[in-house]
N, C-alpha and C positions, 0 to 999 in steps of 0.2 A: 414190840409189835410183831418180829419176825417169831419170837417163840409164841404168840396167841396164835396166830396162824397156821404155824404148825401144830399147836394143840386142836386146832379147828378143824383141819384137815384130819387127823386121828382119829380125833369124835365123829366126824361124819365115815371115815371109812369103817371105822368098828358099826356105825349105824348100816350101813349098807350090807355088809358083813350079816347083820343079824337077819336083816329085809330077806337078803337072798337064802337064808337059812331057812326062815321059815318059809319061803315061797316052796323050796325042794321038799320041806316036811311036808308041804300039805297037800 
């Protein structure tokens, strides 16, 4: 449970990551 969670966490911060990427690109 405790390593989904942290892969949970990873997956959404690389998604944020990308959100704010492209907010700067546009």
């Amino acid at each position: 449970a405790m390593i989904r969670a942290q892969g949970a966490i990873v997956g959404w911060t690389a998604t944020t990551d990308q959100v704010l990427e492209g907010i700067a690109n546009a």
